[in-house]
BAZAMI-754882 format. One record per residue (C-alpha): residue in three letters; x, y, z. Coordinates in steps of 0.02 Angstrom, whole numbers, plus 50000, padded with zeros to 5 digits. Layout:
N
alaXYZ...
This chain:
635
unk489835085949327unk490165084449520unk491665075049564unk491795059649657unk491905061449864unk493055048649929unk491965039550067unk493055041050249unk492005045050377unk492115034850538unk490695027050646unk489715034150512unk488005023950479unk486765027350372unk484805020850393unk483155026350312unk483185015350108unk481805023550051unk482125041550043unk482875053049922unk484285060750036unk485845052350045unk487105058450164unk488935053050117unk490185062250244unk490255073750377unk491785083250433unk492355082150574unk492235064050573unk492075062650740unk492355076950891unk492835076551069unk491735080551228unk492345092551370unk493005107951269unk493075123051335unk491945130451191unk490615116751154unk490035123750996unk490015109650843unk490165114750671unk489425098150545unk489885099850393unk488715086150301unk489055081150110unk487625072050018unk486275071249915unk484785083449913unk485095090050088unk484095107850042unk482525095450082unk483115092250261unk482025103450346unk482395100250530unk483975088150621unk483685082750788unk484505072750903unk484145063751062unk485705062551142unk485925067651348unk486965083451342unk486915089151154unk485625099751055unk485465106750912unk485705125850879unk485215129850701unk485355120650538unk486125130850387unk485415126450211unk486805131750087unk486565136849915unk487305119849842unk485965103949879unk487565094949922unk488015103650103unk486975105550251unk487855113150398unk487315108350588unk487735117650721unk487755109450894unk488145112351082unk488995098851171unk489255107751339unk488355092051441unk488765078951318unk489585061851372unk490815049851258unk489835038351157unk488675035650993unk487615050850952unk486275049450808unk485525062050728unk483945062750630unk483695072550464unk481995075050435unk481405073450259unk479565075450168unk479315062350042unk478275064849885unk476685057949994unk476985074350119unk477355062750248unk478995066050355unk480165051350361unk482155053250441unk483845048850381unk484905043750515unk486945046050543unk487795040850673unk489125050450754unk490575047250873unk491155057151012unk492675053051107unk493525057951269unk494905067251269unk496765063551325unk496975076951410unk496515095951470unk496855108351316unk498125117551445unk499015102651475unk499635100251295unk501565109251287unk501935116551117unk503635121451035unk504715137351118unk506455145151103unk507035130851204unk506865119751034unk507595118550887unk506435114950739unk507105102550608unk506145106950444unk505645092450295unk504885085250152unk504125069650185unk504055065449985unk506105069849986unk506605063450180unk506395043250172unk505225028950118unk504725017150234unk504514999150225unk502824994550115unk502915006750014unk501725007349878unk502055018149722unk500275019549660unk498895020449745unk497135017149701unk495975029649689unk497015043249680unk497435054149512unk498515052949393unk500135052149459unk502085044849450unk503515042049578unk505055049649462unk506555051549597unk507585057549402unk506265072049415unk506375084749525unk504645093049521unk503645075449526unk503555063249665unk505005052049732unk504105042749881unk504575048850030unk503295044650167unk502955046550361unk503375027350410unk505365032750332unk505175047150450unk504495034850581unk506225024050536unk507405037450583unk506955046050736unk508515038950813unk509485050450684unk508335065650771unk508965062850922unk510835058650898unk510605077050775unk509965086050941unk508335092850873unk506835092750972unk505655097350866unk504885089750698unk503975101750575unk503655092950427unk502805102050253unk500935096950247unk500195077950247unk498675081550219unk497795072650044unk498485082249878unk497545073149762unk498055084249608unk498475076549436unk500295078849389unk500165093349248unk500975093349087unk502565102449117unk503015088949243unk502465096149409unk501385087249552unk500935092049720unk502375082349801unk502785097949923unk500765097049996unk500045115649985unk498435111049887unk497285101950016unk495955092049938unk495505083650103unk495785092250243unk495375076650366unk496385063450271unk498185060650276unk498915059850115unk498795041150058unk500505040949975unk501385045750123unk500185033850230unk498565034850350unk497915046850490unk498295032650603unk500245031150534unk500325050750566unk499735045350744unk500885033850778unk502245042450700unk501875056350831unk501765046650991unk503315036950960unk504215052450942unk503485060651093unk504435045151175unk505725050151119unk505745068751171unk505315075151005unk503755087850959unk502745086150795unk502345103050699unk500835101550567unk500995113050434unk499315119550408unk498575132350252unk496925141550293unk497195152750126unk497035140349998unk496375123949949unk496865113149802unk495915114449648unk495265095349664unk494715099149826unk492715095249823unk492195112849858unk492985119249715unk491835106549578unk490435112449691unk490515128249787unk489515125049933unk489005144149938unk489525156949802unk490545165849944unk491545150849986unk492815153849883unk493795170849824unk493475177649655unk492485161449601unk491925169949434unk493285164749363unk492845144349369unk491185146949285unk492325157449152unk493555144449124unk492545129249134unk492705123349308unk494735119849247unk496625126649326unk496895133749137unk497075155249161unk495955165949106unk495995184449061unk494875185849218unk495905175549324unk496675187149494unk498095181249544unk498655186849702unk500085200049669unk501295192549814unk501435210749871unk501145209550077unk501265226850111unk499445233650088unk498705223350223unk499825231950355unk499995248950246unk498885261750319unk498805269050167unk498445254950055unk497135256149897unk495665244049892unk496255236149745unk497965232149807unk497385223949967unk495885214149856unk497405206749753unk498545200649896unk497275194049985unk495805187949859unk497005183249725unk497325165549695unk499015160249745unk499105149449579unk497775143149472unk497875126649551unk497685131249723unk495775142949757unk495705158049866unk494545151550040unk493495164350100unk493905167050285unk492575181050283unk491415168850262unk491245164150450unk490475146350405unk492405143150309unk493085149650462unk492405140150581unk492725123350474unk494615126850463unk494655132150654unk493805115550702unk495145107150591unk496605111850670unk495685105650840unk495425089750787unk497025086950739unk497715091950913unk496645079950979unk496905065750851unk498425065650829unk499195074950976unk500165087650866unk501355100650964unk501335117650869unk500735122750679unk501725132050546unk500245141750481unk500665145850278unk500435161550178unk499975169450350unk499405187450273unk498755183450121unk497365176750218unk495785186550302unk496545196850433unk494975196150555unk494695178750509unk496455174250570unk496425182750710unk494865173350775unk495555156750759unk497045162050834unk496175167850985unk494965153050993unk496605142650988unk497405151251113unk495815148951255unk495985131251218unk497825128351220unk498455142551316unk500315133651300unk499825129351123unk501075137050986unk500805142450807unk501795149350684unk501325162550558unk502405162150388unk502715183250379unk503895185550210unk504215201050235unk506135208050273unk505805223250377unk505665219850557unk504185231750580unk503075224150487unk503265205850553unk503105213650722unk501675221050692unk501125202150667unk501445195750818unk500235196250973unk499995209051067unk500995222550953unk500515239350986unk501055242550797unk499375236650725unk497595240150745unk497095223950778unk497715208850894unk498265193050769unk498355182850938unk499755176050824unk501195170650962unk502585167350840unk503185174950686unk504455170750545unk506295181250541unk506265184250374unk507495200450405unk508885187350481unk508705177250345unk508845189050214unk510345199150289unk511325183250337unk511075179150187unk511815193650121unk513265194450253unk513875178850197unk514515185150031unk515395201750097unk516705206350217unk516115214550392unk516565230950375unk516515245250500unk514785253050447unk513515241950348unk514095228350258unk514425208350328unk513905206150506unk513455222850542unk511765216250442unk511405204450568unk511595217450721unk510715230250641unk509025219550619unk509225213450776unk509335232650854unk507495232250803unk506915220150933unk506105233751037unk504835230950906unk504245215150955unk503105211851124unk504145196051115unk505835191451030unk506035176851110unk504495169951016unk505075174950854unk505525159450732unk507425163650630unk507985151050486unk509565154150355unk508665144150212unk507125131450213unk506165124050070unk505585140149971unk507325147449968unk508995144449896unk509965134850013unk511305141550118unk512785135050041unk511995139149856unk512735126349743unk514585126649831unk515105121449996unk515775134850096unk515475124350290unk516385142350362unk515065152850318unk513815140550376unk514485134950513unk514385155650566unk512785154350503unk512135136650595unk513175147650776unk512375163450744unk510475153750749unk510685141850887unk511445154651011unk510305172650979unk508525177051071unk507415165550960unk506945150250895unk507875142150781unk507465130450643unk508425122950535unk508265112950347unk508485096050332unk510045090050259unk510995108650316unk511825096150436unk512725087150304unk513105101350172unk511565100050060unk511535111949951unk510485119249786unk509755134149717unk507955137649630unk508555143849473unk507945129949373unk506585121449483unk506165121249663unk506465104649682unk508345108949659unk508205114449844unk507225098749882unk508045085449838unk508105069449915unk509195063950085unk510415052150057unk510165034550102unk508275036550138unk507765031049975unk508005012149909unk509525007449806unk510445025749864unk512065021049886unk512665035249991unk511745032150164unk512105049450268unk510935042050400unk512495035150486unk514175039150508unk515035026550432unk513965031150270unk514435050450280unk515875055850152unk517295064350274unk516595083450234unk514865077550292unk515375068750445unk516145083550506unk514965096050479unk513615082450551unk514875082450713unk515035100550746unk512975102950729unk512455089950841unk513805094350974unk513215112650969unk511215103850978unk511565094351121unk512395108351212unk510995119651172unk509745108351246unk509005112051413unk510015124951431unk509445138751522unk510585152651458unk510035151751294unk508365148351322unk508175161851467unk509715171551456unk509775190251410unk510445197251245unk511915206651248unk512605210851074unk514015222451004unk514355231350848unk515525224950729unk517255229950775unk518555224450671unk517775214150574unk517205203650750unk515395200850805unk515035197750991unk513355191751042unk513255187551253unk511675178351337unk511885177551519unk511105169151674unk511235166451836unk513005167951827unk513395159551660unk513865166251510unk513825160751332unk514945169651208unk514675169151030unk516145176050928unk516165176350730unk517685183050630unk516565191750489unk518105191850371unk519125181450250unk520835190150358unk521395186850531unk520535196150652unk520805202450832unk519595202450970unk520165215451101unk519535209151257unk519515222951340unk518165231651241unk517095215651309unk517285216051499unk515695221351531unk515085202651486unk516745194751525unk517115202151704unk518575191551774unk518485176651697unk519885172251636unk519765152651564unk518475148151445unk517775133551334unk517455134951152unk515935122051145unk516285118450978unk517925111350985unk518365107951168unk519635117251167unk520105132451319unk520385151551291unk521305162551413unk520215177151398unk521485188451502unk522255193451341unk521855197351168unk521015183351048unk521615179650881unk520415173650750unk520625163550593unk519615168350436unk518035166750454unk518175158750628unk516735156750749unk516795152250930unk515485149751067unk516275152051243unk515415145251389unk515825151851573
């Protein structure tokens, strides 16, 4: 039986009571006149739509291209050009034949608005930001919230449970964007908002964390409405802070209506399997899952059945393979992220499961995205830890075939050997630091490093500190990312020494922020509510925020870096005179910098000012480290 489509579709009319089509939605909702590609995909849900046989419309400026009957009676896809269209109220007329032979019409109304402003004027996230990373289910909940909604699935607010919901919403983000600023991050990516309207299943999970889209023009309702996401976004654009929308092309969620009723066999990947398993999540023996294994869609020697898993697998049995093949999926999703640069006025996307998705497919949106919003960013999430083949990602790499268009991609190789650094001492070959400067030797690799995104943990990894609390080897860590030839982002709560592993759930690395919850006692939203440990870690992250911001040496400054000697890393960025000096101590023993072996970026300075501290080195002699010690000298 088809599932119910919830009803949101705005300056949407219906007319015509006495024939048999019904038309219930159309995606986009509405669209925006003056693009620089005027090509409209619509999307229309209904009733017996296979009898439309011809839309028209009689609006100055727009026609209509073709109509596409799908194999389900329940889609109809228009395809319009809007090149000489005006703002206003467009309707459009779907001709029917009733059981007489005689043609009557349905008719919708449609909206199309201006827009704010040129696609090239819209500024999106670079290495002169620093991304701050969160859950709005785990971050705060804002004032009026509801725990149940109507409408929705099955579902409970449990903050006791780590895998279910807690309540978290975007008016508590809204709350605290003072605590943004005062942090010093200037950028906001937060894990996806879009509706998740998946039943909690019965080993206590739900879709709290927002990777199975079952409405991909709806804000979630339990973190609030499109127009709280909107407001949300231009009241932190007052205050100097960029919204990233985390976006996923590969998948949908298994409520999602396409999934009840495919609108085409070829919409989805693999869809054999629902007609197997009874249109439920529940595997099968013929159920792919993807194998996680990245490698064969760069691997020029890759099987076809290897690359057919990664990328037509299902991530989970919740969560359906999309077709991007299928260029009618692709031009939905690409019209998606449009409109919500437009709606909402979003600054970059953090694009999911990057590769697992249709390589070609990706690629066109990218480059469709990019003639738009040539100053645009996106994000590709890359997991994989060699250097090369993240490169090859990027846009413009002469390491693949194809151009992804993709601008940025994720540093999974400096997370994985910090990571690993942390734990061992920095020897004088491999081990410790030396990690960190041998992935970095690799940069030659990339048509541009300083567009590459580097993170020590985020919310599908351990955290940093594990389950202890070592703030040295973070605090290396937290120096190390704000100061190198990228862009930095970092996980909510690293500021105050959150830690937790995934060795029992996920949600163990997701857990709530203190004192943005009702009844929480422990309020680390201000300093008075911050235990002593917290307060100081809070105070050496934002002073090393607010000296990275705007500042033109890090953001602009060439990369100078030296091997591991002694047991001390040296990274320079210089320019136009100025120097910043990042020092780490990659041992638990004393260590000795020998200045001399560093003239090259020192020259004759001789008096210099650890950022972190205040406090003044002579750097005409040798300088002693404690364990573990990091500086970052500015000259």
């Amino acid at each position: 039986m088809r599932r119910t489509i919830i009803l949101t579709i705005l300056a949407l009319q219906i007319m015509g009571m006495n024939a048999k089509v019904k038309i219930d939605r159309i995606d986009p909702t509405d669209w925006y006149v003056g693009m620089k590609n005027p090509q409209l995909q619509l999307m229309v849900y209904g009733t017996d739509l296979s009898t439309v046989q011809k839309v028209t419309t009689d609006y100055p400026g727009a026609r209509i291209d073709s109509v596409v009957h799908l194999e389900s009676p329940h889609y109809l896809l228009v395809y319009m050009n809007l090149k000489g269209a005006k703002a206003g109220t467009m309707k459009l007329m779907f001709q029917v034949k009733n059981e007489k032979g005689k043609v009557k019409s349905e008719v919708a109304s449609y909206t199309l608005k201006e827009r704010e402003m040129a696609g090239d004027q819209r500024k999106g996230f670079t290495n002169a930001d620093v991304l701050y990373m969160l859950m709005p289910d785990r971050f705060a909940q804002g004032a009026g919230h509801a725990a149940q909604i109507k409408g929705m699935n099955t579902y409970r607010e449990d903050r006791s449970q780590p895998s279910l919901r807690h309540g978290g919403d975007l008016e508590g983000i809204r709350e605290h964007l003072d605590y943004f600023q005062e942090l010093g991050v200037t950028a906001l990516w937060f894990t996806p908002v879009l509706e998740n309207n998946s039943p909690d299943n019965d080993n206590g999970f739900s879709t709290y964390h927002g990777y199975a889209t079952t409405d991909y023009y709806k804000v979630d309702p339990r973190f609030g409405s499109n127009d709280d996401y909107r407001r949300l976004a231009d009241e932190a654009h007052r205050k100097g802070l960029k919204i990233v929308m985390d976006m996923i092309f590969n998948h949908c969620g298994f409520e999602h209506p396409w999934v009840a009723d495919m609108p085409s066999k070829d919409w989805l990947n693999t869809p054999e399997w629902l007609e197997e398993s009874g249109g439920t999540s529940n595997p099968t023996k013929s159920f792919l899952q993807t194998s996680y294994k990245l490698t064969p869609v760069k691997d020029p020697y890759a099987s076809k059945v290897d690359l057919k898993e990664t990328v037509d697998g299902w991530f989970v049995p919740t969560m359906p393979d999309l077709n991007q093949r299928n260029p009618h999926v692709m031009t939905y999703l690409i019209q998606n992220s449009i409109w919500w640069i437009e709606t909402v006025g979003i600054d970059g996307i953090r694009m999911d499961t990057y590769p697992y998705a249709d390589a070609k497919g990706m690629a066109r949106w990218m480059k469709e995205l990019d003639e738009e919003y040539p100053n645009f960013n996106t994000v590709g999430e890359t997991w994989v830890t060699e250097p090369a083949y993240t490169a090859a990602w990027q846009k413009d790499s002469k390491l693949s075939e194809e151009n992804s268009y993709l601008k940025t991609v994720m540093d999974f190789s400096f997370f994985d050997k910090l990571n690993q650094a942390k734990n061992e001492e920095t020897d004088a070959w491999w081990n410790g630091l030396n990690r960190i400067y041998n992935s970095f030797v690799y940069d030659y690799l990339y048509p541009n490093p300083s567009s590459v995104m580097a993170f020590i943990d985020n919310h599908d990894t351990d955290r940093f500190l594990g389950n202890g609390c070592d703030s040295l080897a973070l605090k290396q860590a937290v120096a190390l990312l704000m100061t190198v030839n990228r862009i930095p982002q970092l996980y909510y709560g690293t500021e105050i020494l959150m830690n937790g592993t995934k060795e029992v759930t996920d949600g163990n690395v997701r857990k709530d922020f203190p004192g943005g919850f009702p009844g929480d006692t422990h309020n680390a939203f201000t300093k008075e509510g911050r235990t002593k440990a917290e307060q100081q870690m809070f105070q050496w992250t934002s002073r090393l925020l607010q000296w990275r911001k705007d500042n033109l040496v890090i953001s602009k400054g060439k990369q100078i870096q030296f091997i591991p000697y002694d047991g001390v890393y040296v990274i320079a960025r210089q320019h136009q005179g100025r120097t910043a000096l990042t020092i780490l101590n990659g041992t638990s023993q004393p260590a000795t910098m020998q200045v001399k072996r560093y003239a090259e970026v020192i020259g004759n300075t001789q008096r210099a000012k650890d950022i972190l501290t205040g406090r003044y080195y002579d750097l005409s002699k040798d300088l002693t480290l404690r364990p573990r010690q990091s500086l970052i000298l500015d000259y």
